[in-house]
Structure formats: structure tokens, C-alpha cells
C-alpha positions as CSV (number, residue, x, y, z in Angstrom):
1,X,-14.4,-62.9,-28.5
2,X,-15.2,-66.5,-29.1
3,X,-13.8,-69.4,-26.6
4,X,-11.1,-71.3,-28.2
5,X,-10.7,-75.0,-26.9
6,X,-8.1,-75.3,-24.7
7,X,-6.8,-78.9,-25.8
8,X,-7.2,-80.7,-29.4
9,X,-10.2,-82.7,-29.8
10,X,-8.3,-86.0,-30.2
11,X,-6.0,-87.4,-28.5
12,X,-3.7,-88.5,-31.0
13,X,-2.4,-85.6,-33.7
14,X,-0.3,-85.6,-36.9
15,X,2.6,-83.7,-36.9
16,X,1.2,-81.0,-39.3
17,X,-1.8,-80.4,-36.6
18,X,0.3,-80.6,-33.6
19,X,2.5,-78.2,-35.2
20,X,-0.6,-75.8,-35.2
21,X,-1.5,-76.2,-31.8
22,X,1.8,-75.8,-30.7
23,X,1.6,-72.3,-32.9
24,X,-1.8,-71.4,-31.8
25,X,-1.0,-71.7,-28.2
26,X,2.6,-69.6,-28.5
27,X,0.2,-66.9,-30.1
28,X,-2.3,-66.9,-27.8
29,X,0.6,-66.3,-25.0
30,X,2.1,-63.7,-27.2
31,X,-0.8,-62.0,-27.4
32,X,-1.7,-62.1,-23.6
33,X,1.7,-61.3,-22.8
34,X,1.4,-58.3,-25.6
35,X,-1.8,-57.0,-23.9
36,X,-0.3,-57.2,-20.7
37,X,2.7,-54.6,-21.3
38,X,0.0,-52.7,-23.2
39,X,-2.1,-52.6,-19.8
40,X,0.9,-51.9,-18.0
41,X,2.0,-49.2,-20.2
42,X,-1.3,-47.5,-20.5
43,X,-1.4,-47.4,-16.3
44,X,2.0,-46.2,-16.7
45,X,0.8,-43.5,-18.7
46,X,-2.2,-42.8,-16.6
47,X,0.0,-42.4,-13.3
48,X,2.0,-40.4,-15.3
49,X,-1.1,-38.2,-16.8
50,X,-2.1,-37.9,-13.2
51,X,0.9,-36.6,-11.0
52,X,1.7,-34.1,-14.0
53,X,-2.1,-32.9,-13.8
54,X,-1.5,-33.1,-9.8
55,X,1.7,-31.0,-10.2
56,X,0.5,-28.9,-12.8
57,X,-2.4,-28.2,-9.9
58,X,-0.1,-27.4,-7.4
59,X,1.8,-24.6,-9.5
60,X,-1.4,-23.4,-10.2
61,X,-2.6,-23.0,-6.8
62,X,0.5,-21.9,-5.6
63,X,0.7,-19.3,-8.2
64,X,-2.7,-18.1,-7.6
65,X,-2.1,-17.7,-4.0
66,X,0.6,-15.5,-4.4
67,X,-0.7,-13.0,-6.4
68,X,-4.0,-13.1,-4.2
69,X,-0.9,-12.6,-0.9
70,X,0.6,-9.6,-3.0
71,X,-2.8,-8.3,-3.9
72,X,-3.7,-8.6,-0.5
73,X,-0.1,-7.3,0.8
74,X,-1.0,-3.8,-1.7
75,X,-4.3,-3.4,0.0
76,X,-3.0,-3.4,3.7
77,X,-0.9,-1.0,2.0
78,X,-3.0,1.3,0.3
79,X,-5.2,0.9,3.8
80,X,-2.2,2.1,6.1
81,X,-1.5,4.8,3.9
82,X,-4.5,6.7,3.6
83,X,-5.1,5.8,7.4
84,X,-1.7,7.6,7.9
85,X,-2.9,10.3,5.8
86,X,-6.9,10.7,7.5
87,X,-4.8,10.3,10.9
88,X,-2.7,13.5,10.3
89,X,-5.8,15.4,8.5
90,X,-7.9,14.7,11.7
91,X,-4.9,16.2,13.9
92,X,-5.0,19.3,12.1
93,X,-8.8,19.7,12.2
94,X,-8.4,19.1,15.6
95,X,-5.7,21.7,15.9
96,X,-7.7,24.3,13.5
97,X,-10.7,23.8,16.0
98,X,-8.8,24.5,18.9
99,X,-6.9,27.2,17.7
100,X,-9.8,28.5,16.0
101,X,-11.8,29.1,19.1
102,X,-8.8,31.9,19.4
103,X,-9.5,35.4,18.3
104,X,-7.3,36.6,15.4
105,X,-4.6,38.5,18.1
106,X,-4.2,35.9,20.5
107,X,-3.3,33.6,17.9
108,X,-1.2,36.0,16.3
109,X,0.3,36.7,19.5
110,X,1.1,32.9,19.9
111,X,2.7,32.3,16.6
112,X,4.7,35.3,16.9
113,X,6.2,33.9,20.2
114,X,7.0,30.4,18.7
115,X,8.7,32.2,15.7
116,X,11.1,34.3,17.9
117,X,12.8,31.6,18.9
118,X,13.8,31.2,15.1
119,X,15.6,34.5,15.4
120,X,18.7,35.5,17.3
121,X,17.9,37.3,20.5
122,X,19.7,40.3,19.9
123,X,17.8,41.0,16.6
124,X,15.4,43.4,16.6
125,X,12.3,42.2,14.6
126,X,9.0,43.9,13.4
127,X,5.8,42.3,13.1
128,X,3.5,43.5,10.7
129,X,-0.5,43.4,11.4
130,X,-3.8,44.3,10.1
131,X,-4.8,47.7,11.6
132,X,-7.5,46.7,13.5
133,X,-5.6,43.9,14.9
134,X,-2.7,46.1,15.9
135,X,-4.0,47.1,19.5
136,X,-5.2,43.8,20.6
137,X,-1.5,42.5,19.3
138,X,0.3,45.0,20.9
139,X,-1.0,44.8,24.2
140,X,-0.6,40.8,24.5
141,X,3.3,41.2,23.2
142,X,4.0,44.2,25.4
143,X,6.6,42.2,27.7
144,X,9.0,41.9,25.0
145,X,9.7,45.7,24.5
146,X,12.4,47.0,22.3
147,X,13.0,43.4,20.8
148,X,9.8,43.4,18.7
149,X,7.8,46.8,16.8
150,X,4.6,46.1,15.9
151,X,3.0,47.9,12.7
152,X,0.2,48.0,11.0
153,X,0.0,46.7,7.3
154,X,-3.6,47.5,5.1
155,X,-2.0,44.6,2.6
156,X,-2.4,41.2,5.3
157,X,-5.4,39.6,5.1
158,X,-7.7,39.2,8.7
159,X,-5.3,36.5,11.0
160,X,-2.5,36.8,9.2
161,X,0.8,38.6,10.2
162,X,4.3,38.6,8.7
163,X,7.3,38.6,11.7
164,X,11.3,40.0,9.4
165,X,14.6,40.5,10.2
166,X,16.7,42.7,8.0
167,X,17.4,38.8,6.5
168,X,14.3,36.9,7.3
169,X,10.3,37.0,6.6
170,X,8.0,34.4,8.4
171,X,4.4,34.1,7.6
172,X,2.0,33.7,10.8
173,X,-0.8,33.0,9.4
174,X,-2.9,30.1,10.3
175,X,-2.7,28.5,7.0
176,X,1.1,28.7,6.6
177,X,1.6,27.0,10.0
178,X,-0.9,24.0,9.7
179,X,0.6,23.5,6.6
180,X,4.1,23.2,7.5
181,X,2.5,20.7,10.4
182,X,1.2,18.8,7.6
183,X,4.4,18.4,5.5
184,X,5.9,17.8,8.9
185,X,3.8,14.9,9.7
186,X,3.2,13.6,6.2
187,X,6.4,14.2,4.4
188,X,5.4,13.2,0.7
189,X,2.0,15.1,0.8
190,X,1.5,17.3,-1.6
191,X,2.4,21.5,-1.0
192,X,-1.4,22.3,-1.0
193,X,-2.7,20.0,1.2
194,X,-6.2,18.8,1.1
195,X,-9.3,20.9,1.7
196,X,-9.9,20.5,5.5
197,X,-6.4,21.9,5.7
198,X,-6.6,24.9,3.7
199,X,-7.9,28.5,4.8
């Protein structure tokens, strides 16, 4: 931009020259005074720009980390679940091992005990048992006499035993029981149960 002079070069102007000045100058202040609510508009616009972009950041963020808290949130979740579920399977291997280490009519013997209190005590119940389990069973349920006959049945598979009533039929088997201890202590598992829990 070139310098303009800031005065007239003489001292004394005619009145078509003055007239000039006097219009130069008023343009020259309307143009400053033009640029200057153009400055102050474009800041304007450029604080403006800014706190959207800034706000428009925060809604971001804040956006983001919710769905990373909820995502988060679902796989504490997902974790506690399947640690409730690997905490009950453990219990029942743990109960399978112990009550493995049992031989077939002891076991037997125990189950039938803890089903008789299903039963009325004046019932008399008959418990069915492989053949060469009946013995062995017999002998360790003696003390309940006439309550309970124990027979033999060719069609039970080895460890498992079948206590009825003229209107009730328990299974005794090892599998049977674990599995009602697993829908007892996980309520929405599935009626088969998982592997370690079968047999």
C-alpha cells in the first residue's frame, strides 16, 4: 500500500482541492473504521468457531466415554457371570471328587437317606438296585426295617438307584443329584449342564 501524505502540500487550497482533501480524509476514516468492524467481526467469528469446536469436543469426549463406561460396565458383567458360573462348576467337581472316593452302595446308601425325608414317614418305600449292589445296599440301610425294601433291578445302570412310593419315583444317581445342585446354585443354566458335570 503506498503512503498517502498526511496534509496538502501547500498551505493555501482552492475550494475545489480542499473539498478533495476533505473527501479523501473522510474515506480514509471510513475505510479504517470499515476494516476495523471487519477485524472485529472476523475475531468474533473465530471465538465463535472456537467454543463451538471446544463444545463440539466436549460432546465428543463425553460421548466416547460413555460408551467406553458401558463397554466397560458389560465386561465386568460378562466377567462376574462366567466367574459365578466356573465358581459353581468347581463346587461340583469338588463335590463329585469327594463323593466319588465313595463306593457305589455307600453313596447309594447316602442319597437314599436324604430322599426319605421327601417322603412321609409312614410310607413304605422300595428302593431299586443293581444286583450286585443289592448286598452292600442292604446291609448299610438295615436300621430302617419295614419302612424301606430293597430289590434288585438288571435295568439301572452301575451307581444308580431309583427310591418310589405308590405316587413318587426319585432318581439317586450321582448325575441326577449334582445336577439338581447345579440348577440349584445356577438357576438359568441350562438342563444339561456342562461336561465336568455330567456322568
Amino acid at each position: 500500500m503506498s503512503t498517502l501524505p498526511g496534509k496538502p502540500g501547500q498551505r493555501i487550497l482552492r475550494a475545489e482541492e480542499a473539498a478533495q482533501w476533505l473527501d479523501g480524509y473522510a474515506f480514509m476514516q471510513a475505510a479504517r473504521e470499515e476494516a476495523e468492524r471487519t477485524q472485529a467481526a472476523l475475531q468474533q467469528l473465530r471465538d465463535q468457531a472456537r467454543d463451538e469446536g471446544l463444545a463440539a469436543g466436549l460432546a465428543e469426549g463425553q460421548r466416547e466415554a460413555a460408551q467406553l463406561l458401558a463397554r466397560t460396565a458389560q465386561q465386568v458383567d460378562d466377567y462376574l457371570a462366567g466367574l459365578e458360573a466356573q465358581m459353581a462348576d468347581l463346587a461340583l467337581g469338588i463335590v463329585r471328587q469327594v463323593i466319588g472316593e465313595l463306593d457305589d452302595a455307600t453313596r447309594l446308601a447316602r442319597c437314599t437317606r436324604q430322599a426319605l425325608g421327601a417322603f412321609r414317614h409312614a410310607q413304605r418305600l422300595r428302593l431299586q438296585v443293581r444286583p450286585d449292589q443289592l448286598d452292600a445296599v442292604r446291609e448299610q440301610l438295615s436300621d430302617l426295617g419295614e419302612r424301606l425294601e430293597v430289590e434288585a433291578d438288571d435295568g439301572l445302570a452301575a451307581g444308580h438307584a431309583r427310591l418310589s412310593s405308590p405316587q413318587a419315583s426319585v432318581e439317586l444317581d450321582l448325575h441326577t443329584q449334582l445336577q439338581g445342585l447345579r440348577q440349584a446354585l445356577l438357576p438359568g443354566s441350562l438342563e444339561g449342564g456342562d461336561e465336568r458335570t455330567s456322568g
